[in-house]
PDB file with one MODEL, atoms N, CA, C and O in Angstrom:
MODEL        1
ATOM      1  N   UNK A   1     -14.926  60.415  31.663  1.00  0.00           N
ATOM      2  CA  UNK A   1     -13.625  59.908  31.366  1.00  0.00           C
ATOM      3  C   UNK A   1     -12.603  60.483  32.361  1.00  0.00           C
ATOM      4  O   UNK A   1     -11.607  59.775  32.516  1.00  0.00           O
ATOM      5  N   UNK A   2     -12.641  61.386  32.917  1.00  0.00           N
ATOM      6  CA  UNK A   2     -11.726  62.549  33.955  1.00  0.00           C
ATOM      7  C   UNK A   2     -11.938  61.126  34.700  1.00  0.00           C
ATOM      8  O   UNK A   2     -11.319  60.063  34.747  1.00  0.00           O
ATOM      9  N   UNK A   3     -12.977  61.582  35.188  1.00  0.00           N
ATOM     10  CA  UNK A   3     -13.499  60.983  36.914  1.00  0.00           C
ATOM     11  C   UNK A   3     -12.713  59.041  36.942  1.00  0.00           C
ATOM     12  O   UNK A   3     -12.226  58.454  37.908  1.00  0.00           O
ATOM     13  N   UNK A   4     -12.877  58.570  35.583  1.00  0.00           N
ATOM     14  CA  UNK A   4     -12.394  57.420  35.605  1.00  0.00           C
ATOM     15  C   UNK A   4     -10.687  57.495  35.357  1.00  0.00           C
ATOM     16  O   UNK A   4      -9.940  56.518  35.406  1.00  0.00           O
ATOM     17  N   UNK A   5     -10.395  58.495  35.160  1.00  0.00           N
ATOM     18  CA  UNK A   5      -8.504  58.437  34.738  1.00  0.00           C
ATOM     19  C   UNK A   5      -8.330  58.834  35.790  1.00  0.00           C
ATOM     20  O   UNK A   5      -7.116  58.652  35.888  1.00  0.00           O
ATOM     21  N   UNK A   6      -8.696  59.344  36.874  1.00  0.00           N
ATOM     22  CA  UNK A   6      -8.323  59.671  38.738  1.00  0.00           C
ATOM     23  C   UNK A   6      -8.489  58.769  39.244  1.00  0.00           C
ATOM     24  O   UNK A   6      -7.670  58.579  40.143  1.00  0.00           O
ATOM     25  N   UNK A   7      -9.398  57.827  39.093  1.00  0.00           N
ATOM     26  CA  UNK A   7      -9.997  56.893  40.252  1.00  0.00           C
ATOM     27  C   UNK A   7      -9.357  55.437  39.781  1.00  0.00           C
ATOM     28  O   UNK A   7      -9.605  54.412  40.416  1.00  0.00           O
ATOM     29  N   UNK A   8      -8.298  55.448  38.315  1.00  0.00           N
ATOM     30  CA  UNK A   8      -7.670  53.872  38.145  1.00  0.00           C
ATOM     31  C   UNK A   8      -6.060  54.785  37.788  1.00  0.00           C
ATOM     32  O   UNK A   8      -5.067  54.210  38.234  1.00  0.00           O
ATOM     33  N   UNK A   9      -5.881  55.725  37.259  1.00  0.00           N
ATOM     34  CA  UNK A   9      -4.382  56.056  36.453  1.00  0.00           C
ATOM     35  C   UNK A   9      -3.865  56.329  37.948  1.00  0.00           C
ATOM     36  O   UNK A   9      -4.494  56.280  39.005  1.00  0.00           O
ATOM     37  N   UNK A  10      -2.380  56.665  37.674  1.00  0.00           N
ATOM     38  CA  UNK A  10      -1.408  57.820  38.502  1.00  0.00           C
ATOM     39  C   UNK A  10      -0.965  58.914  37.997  1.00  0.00           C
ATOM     40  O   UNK A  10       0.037  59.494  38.416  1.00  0.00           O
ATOM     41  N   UNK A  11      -1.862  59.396  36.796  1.00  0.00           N
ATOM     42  CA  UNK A  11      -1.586  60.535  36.664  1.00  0.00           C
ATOM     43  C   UNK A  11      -2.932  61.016  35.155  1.00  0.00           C
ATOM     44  O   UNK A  11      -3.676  60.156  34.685  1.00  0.00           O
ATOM     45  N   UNK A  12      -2.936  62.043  34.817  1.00  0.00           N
ATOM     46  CA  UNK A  12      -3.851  62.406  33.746  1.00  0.00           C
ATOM     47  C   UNK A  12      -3.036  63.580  32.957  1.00  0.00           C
ATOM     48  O   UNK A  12      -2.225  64.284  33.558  1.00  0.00           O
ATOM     49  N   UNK A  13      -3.298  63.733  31.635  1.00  0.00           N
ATOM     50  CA  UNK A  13      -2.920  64.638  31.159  1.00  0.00           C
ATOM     51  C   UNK A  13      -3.777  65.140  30.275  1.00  0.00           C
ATOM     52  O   UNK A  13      -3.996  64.730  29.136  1.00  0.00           O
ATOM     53  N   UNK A  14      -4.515  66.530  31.138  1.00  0.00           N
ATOM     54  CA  UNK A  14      -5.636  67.513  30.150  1.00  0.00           C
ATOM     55  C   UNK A  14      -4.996  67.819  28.811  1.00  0.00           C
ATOM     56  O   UNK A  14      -3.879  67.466  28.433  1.00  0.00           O
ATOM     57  N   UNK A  15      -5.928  68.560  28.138  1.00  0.00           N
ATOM     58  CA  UNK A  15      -5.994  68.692  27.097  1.00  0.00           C
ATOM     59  C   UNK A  15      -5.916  70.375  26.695  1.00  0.00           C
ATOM     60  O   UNK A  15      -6.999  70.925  26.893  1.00  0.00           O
ATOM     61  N   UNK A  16      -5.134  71.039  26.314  1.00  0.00           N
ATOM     62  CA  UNK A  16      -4.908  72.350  26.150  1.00  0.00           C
ATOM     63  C   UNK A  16      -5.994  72.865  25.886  1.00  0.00           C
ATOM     64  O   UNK A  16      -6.015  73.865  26.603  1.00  0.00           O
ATOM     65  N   UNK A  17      -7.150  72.822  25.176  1.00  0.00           N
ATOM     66  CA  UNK A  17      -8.273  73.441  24.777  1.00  0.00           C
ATOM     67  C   UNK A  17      -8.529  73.769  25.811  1.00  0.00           C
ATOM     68  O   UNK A  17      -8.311  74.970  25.651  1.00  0.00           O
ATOM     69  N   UNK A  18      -8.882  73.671  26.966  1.00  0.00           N
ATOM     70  CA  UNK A  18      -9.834  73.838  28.108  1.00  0.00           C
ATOM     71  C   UNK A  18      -9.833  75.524  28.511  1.00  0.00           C
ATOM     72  O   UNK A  18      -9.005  76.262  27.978  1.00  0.00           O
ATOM     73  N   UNK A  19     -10.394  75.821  29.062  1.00  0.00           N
ATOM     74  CA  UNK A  19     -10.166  77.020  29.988  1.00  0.00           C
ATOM     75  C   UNK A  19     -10.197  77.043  30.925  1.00  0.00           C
ATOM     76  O   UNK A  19     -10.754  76.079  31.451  1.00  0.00           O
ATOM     77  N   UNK A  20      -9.622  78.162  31.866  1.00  0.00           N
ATOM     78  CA  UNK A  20     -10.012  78.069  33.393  1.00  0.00           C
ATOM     79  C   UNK A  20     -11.323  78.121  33.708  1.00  0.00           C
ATOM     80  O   UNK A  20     -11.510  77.783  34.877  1.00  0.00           O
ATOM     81  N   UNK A  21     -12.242  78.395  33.160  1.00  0.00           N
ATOM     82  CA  UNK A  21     -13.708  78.266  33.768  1.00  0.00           C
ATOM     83  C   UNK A  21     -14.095  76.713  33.341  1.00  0.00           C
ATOM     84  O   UNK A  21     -14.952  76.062  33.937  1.00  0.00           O
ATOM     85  N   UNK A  22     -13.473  76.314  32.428  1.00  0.00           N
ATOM     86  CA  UNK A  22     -14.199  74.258  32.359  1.00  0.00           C
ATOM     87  C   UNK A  22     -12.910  74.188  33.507  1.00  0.00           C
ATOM     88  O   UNK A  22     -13.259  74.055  34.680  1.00  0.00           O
ATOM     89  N   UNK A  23     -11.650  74.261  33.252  1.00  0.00           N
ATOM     90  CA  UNK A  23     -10.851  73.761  34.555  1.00  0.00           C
ATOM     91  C   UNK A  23     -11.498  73.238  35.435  1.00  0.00           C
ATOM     92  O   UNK A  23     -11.768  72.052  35.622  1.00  0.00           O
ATOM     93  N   UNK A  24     -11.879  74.555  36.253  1.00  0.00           N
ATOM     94  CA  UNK A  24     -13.142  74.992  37.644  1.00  0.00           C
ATOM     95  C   UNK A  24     -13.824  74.335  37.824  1.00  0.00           C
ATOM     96  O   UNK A  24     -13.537  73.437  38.616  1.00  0.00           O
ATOM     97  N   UNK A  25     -15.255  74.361  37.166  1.00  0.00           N
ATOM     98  CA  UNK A  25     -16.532  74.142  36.971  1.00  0.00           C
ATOM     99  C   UNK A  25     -16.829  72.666  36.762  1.00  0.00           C
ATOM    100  O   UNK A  25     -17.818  72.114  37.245  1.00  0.00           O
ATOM    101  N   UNK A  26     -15.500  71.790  35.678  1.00  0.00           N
ATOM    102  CA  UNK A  26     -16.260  70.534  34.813  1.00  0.00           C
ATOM    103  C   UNK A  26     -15.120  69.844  35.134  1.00  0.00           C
ATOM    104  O   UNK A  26     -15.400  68.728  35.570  1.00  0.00           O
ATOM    105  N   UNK A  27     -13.835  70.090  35.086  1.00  0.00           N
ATOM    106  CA  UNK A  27     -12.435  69.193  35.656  1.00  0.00           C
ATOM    107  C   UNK A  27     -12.665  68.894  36.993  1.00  0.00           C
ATOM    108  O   UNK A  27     -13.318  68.037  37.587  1.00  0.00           O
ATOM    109  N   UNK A  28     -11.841  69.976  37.357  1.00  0.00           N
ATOM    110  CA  UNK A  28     -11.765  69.833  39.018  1.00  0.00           C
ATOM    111  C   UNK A  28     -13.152  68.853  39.532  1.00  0.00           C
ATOM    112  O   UNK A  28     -12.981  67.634  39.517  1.00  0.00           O
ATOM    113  N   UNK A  29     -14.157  69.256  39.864  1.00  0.00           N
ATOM    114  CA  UNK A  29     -15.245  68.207  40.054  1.00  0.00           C
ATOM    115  C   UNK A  29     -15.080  67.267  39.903  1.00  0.00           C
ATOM    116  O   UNK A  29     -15.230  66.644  40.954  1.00  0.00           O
ATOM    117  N   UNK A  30     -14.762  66.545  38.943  1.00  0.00           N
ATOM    118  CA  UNK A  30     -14.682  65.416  38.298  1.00  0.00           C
ATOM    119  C   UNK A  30     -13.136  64.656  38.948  1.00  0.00           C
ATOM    120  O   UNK A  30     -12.930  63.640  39.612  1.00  0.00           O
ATOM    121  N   UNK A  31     -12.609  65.286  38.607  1.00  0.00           N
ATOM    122  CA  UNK A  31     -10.989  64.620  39.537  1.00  0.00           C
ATOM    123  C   UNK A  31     -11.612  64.149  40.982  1.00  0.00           C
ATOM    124  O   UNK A  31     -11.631  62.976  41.356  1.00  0.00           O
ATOM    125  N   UNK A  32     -12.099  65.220  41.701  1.00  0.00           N
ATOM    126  CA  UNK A  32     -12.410  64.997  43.421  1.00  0.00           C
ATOM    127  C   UNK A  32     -13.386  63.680  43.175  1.00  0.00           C
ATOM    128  O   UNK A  32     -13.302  62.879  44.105  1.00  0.00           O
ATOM    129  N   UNK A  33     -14.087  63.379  42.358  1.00  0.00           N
ATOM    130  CA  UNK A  33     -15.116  62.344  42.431  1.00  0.00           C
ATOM    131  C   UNK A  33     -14.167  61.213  42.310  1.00  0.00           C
ATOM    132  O   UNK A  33     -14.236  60.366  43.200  1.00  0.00           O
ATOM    133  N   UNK A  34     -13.273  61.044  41.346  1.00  0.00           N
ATOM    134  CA  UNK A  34     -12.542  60.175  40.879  1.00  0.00           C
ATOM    135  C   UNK A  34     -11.457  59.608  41.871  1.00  0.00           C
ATOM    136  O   UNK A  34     -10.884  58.542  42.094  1.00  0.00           O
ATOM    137  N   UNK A  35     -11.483  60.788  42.303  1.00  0.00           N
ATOM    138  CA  UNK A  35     -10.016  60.815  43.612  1.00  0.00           C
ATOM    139  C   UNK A  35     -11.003  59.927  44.855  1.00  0.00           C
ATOM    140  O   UNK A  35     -10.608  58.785  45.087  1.00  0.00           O
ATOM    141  N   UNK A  36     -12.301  60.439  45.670  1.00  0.00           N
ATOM    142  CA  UNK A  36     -13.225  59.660  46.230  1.00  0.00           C
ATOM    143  C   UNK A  36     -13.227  58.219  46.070  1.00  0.00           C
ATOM    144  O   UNK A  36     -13.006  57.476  47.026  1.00  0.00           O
ATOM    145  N   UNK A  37     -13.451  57.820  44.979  1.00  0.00           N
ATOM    146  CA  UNK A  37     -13.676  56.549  44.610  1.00  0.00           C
ATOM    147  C   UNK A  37     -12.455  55.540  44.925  1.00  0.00           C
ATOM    148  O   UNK A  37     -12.397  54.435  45.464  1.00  0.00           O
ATOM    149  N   UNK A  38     -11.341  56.560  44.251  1.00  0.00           N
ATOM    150  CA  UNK A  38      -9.843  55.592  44.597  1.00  0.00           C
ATOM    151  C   UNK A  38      -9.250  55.660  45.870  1.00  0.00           C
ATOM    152  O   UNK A  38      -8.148  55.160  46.099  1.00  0.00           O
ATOM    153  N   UNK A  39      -9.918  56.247  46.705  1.00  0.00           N
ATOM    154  CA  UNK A  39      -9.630  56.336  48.032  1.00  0.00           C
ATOM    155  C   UNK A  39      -7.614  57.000  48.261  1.00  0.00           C
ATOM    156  O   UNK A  39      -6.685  56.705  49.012  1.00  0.00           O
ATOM    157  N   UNK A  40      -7.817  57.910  47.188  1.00  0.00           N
ATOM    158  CA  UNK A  40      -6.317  57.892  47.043  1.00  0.00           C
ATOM    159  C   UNK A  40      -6.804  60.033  47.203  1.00  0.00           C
ATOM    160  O   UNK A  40      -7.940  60.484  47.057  1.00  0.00           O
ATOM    161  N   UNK A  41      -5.684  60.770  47.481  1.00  0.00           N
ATOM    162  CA  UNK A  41      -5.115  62.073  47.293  1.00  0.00           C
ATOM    163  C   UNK A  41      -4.799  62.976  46.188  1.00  0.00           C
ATOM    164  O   UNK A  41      -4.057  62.795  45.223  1.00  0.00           O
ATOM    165  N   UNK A  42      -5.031  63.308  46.297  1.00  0.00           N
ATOM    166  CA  UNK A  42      -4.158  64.589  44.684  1.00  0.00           C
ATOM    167  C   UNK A  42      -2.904  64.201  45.131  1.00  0.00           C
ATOM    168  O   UNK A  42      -2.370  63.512  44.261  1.00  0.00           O
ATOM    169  N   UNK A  43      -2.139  64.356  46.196  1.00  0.00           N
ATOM    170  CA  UNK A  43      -0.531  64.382  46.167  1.00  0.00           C
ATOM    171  C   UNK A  43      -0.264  62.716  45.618  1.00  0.00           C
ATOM    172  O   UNK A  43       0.878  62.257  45.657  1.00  0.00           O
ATOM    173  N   UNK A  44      -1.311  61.969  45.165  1.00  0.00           N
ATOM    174  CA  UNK A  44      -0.419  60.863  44.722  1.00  0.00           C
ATOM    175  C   UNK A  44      -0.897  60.400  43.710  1.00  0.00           C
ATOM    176  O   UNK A  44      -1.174  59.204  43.615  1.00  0.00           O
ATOM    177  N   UNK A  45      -1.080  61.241  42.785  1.00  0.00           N
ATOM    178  CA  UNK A  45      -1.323  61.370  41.138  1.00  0.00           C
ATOM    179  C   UNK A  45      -0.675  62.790  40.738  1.00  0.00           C
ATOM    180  O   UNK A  45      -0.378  63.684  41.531  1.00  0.00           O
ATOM    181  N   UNK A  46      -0.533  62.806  39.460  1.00  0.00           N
ATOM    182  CA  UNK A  46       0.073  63.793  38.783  1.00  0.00           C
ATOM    183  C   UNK A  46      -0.556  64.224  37.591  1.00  0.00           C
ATOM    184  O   UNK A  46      -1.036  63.418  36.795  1.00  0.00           O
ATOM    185  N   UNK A  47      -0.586  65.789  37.373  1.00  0.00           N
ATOM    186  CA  UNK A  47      -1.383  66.566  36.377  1.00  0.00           C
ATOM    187  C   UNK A  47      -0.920  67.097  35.474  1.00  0.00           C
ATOM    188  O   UNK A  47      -0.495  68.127  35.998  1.00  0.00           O
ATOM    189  N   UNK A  48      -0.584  67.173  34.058  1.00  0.00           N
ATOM    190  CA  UNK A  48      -0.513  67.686  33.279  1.00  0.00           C
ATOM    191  C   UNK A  48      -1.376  68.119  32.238  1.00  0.00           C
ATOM    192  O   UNK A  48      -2.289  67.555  31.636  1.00  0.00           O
ATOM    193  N   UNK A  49      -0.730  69.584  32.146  1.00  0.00           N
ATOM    194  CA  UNK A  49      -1.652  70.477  31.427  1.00  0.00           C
ATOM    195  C   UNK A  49      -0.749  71.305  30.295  1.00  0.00           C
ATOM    196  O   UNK A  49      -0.373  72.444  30.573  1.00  0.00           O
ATOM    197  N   UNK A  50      -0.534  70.924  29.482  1.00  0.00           N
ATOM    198  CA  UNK A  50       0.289  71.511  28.230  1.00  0.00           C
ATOM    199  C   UNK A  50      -0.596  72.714  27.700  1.00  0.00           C
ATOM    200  O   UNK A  50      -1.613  72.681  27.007  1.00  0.00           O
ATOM    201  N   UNK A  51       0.089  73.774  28.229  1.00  0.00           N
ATOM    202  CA  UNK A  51      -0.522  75.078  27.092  1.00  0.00           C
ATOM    203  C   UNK A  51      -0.229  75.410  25.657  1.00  0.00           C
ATOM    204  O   UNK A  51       0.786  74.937  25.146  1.00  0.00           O
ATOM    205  N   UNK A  52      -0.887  76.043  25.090  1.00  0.00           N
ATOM    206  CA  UNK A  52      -0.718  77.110  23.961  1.00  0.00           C
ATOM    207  C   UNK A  52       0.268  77.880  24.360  1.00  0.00           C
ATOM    208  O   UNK A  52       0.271  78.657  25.315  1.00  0.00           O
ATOM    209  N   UNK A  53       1.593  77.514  23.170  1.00  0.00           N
ATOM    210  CA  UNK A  53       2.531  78.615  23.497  1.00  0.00           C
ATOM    211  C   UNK A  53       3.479  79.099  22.117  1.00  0.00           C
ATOM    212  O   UNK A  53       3.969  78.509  21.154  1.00  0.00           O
ATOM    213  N   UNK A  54       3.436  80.497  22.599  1.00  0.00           N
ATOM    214  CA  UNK A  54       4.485  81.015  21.191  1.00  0.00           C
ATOM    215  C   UNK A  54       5.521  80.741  21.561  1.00  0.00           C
ATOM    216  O   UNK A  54       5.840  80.849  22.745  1.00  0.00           O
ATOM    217  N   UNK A  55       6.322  80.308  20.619  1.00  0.00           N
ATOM    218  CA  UNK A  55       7.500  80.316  21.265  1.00  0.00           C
ATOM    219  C   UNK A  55       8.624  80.625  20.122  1.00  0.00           C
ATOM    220  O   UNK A  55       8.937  79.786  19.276  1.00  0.00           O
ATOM    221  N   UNK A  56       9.031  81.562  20.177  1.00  0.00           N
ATOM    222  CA  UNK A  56       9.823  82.167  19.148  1.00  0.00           C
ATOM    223  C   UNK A  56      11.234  82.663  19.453  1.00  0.00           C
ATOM    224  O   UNK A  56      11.528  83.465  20.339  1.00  0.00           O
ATOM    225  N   UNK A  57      12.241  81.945  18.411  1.00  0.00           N
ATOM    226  CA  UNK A  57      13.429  83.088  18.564  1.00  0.00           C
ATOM    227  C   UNK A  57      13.590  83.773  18.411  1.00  0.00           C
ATOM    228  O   UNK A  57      14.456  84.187  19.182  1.00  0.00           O
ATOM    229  N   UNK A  58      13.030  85.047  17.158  1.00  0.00           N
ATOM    230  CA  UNK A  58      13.511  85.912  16.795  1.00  0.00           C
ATOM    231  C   UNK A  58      11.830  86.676  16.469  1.00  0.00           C
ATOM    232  O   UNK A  58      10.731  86.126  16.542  1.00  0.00           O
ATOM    233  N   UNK A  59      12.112  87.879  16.160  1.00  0.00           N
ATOM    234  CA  UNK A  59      10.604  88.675  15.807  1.00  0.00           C
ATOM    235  C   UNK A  59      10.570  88.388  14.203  1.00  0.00           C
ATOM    236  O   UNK A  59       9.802  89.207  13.698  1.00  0.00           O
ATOM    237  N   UNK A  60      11.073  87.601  13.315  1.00  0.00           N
ATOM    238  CA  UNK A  60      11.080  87.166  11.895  1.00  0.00           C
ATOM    239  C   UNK A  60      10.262  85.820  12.248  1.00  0.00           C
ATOM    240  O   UNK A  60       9.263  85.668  11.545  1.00  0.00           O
ATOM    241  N   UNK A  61      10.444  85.060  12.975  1.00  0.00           N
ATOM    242  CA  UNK A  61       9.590  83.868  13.059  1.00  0.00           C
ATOM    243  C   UNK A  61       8.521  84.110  13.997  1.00  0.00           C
ATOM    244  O   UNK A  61       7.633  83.273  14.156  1.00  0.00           O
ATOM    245  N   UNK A  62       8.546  85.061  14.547  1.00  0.00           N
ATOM    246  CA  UNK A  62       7.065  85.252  15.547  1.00  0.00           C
ATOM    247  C   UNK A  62       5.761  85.098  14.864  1.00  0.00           C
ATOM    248  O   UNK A  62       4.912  84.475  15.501  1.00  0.00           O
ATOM    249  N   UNK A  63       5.397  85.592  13.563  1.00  0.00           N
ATOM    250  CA  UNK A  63       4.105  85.288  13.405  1.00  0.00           C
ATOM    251  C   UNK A  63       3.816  84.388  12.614  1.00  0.00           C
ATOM    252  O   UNK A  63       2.666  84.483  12.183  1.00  0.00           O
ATOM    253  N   UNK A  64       4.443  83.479  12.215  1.00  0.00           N
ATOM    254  CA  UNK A  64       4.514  82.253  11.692  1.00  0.00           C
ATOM    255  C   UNK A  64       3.984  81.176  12.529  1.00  0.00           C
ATOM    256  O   UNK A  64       3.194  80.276  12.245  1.00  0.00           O
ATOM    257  N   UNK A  65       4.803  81.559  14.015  1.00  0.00           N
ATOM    258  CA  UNK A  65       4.302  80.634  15.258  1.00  0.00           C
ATOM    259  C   UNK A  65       3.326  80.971  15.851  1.00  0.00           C
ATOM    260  O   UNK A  65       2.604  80.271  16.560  1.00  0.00           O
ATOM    261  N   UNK A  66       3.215  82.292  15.554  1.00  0.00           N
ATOM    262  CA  UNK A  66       1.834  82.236  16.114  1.00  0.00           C
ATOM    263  C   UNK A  66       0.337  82.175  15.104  1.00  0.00           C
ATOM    264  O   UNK A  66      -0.834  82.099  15.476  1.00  0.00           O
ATOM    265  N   UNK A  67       0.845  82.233  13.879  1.00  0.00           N
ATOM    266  CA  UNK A  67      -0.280  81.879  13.368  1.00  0.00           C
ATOM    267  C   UNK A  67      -0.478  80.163  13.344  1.00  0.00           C
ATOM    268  O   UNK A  67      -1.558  79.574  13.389  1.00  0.00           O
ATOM    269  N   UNK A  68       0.694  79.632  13.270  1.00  0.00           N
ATOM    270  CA  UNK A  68       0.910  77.720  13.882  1.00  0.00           C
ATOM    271  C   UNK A  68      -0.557  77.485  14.897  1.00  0.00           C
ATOM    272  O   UNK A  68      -1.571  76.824  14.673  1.00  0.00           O
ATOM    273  N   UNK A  69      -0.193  78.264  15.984  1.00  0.00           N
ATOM    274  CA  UNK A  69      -0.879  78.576  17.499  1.00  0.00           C
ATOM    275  C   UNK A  69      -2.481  78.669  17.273  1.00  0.00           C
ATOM    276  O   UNK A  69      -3.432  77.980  17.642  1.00  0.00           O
ATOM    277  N   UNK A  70      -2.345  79.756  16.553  1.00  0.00           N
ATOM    278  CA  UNK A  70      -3.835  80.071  16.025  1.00  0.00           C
ATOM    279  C   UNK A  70      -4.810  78.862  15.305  1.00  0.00           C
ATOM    280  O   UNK A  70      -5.950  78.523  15.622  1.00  0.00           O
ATOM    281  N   UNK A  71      -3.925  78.341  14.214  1.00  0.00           N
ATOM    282  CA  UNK A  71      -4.663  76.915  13.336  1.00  0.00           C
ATOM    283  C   UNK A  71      -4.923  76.147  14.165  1.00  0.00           C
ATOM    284  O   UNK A  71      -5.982  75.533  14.030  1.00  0.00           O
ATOM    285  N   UNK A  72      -4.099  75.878  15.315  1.00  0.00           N
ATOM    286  CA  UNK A  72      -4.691  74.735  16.084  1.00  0.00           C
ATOM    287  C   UNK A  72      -5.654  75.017  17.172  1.00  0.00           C
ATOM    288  O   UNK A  72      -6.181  74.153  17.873  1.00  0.00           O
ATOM    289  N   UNK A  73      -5.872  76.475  17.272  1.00  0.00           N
ATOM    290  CA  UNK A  73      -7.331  76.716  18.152  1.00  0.00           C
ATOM    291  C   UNK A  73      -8.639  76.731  17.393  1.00  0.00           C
ATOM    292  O   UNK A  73      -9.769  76.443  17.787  1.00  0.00           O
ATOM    293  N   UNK A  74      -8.161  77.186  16.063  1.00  0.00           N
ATOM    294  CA  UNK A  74      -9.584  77.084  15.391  1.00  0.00           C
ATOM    295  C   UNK A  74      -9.475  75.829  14.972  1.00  0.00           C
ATOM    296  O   UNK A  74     -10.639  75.516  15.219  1.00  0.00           O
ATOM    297  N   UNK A  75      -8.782  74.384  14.322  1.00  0.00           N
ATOM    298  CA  UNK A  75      -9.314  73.390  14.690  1.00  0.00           C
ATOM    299  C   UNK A  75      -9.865  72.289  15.805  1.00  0.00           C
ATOM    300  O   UNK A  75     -10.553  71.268  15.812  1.00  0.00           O
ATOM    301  N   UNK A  76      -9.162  73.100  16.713  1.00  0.00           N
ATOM    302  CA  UNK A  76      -9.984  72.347  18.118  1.00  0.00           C
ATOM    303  C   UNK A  76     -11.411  73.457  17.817  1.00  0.00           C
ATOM    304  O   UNK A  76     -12.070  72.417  17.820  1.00  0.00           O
ATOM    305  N   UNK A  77     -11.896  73.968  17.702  1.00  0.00           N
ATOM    306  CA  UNK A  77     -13.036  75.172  18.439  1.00  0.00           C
ATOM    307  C   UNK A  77     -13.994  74.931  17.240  1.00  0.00           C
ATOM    308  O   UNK A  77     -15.211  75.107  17.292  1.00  0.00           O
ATOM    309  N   UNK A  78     -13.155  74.418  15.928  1.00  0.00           N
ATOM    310  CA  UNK A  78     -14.261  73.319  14.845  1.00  0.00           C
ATOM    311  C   UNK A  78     -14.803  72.168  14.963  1.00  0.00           C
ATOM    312  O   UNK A  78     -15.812  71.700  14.435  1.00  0.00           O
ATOM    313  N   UNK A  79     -13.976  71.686  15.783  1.00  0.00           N
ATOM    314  CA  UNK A  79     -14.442  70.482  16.100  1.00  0.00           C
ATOM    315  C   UNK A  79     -15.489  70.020  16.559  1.00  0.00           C
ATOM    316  O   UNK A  79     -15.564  70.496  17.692  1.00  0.00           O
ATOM    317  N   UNK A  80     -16.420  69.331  16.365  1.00  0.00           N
ATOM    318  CA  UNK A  80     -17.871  69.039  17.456  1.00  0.00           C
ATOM    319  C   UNK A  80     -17.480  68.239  18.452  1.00  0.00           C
ATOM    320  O   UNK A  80     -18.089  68.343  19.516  1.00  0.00           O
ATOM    321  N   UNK A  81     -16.392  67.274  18.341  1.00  0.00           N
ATOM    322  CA  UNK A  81     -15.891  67.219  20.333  1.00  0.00           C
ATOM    323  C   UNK A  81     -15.596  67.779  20.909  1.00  0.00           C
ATOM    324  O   UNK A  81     -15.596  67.306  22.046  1.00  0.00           O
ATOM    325  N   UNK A  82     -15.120  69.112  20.813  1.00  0.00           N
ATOM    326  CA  UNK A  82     -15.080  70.553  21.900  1.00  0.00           C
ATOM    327  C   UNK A  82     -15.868  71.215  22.224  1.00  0.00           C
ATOM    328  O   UNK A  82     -15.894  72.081  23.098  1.00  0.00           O
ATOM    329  N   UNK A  83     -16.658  70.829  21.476  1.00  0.00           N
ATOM    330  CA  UNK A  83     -18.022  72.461  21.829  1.00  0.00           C
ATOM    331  C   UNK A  83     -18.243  72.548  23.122  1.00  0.00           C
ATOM    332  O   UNK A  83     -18.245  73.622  23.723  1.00  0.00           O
ATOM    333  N   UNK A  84     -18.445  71.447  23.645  1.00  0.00           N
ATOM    334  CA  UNK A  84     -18.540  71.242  25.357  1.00  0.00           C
ATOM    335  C   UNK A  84     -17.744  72.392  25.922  1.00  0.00           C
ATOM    336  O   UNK A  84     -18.206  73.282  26.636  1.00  0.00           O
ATOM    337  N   UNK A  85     -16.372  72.261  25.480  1.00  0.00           N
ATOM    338  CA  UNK A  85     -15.778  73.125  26.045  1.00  0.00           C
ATOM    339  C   UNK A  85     -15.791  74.240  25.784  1.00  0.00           C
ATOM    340  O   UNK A  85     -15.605  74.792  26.868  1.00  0.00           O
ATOM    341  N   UNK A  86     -15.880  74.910  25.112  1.00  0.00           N
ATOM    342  CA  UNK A  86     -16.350  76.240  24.427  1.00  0.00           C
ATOM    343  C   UNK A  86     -17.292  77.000  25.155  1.00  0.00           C
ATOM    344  O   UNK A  86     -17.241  78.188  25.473  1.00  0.00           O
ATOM    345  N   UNK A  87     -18.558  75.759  25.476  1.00  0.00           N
ATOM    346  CA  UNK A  87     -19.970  76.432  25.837  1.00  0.00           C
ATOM    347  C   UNK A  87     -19.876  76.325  27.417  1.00  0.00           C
ATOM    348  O   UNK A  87     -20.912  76.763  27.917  1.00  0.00           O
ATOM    349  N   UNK A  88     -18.966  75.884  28.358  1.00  0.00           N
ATOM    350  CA  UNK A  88     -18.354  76.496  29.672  1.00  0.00           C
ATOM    351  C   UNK A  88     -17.997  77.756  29.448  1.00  0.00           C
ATOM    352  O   UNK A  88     -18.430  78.677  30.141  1.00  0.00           O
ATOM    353  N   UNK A  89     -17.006  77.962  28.257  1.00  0.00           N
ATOM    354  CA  UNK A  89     -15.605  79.063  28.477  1.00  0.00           C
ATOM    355  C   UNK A  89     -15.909  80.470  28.835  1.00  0.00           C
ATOM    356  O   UNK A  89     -14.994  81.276  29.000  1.00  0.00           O
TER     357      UNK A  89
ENDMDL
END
């Protein structure tokens, strides 16, 4: 699915679960194949990658948000469409 959103979109937007070792290893690869095919550049597509982030005003709401943060890693990391990613990480 990567390799085909490089080689027809103008742009892709990953998926926060990932890590830098799937980044590496299972993305990147896959973009350059995709990018090949479309006979097109990285400089003329665009990447987004939305992280995991606390983001807090005050130290009274900090662990609220970050336990927010937390629920949504252990339901991605429950999921059986991630494991893939997991078993790179």
């Amino acid at each position: 699915m990567t390799e085909l959103g490089w080689e027809i979109a103008d742009g892709l937007i990953l998926h926060r679960f990932l890590s830098e070792r799937y980044l590496r290893e299972v993305t990147v690869p896959s973009l350059g194949r995709g990018l090949a095919r479309s006979k097109r550049t990285a400089s003329q597509v665009e990447v987004v990658f939305p992280e995991f982030v606390l983001d807090s005003t005050s130290e009274e709401t900090y662990p609220r948000t970050k336990d927010d943060v937390r629920a949504q890693i252990v339901f991605y990391g429950s999921a059986h469409s991630y494991h893939r990613a997991l078993e790179v990480s």
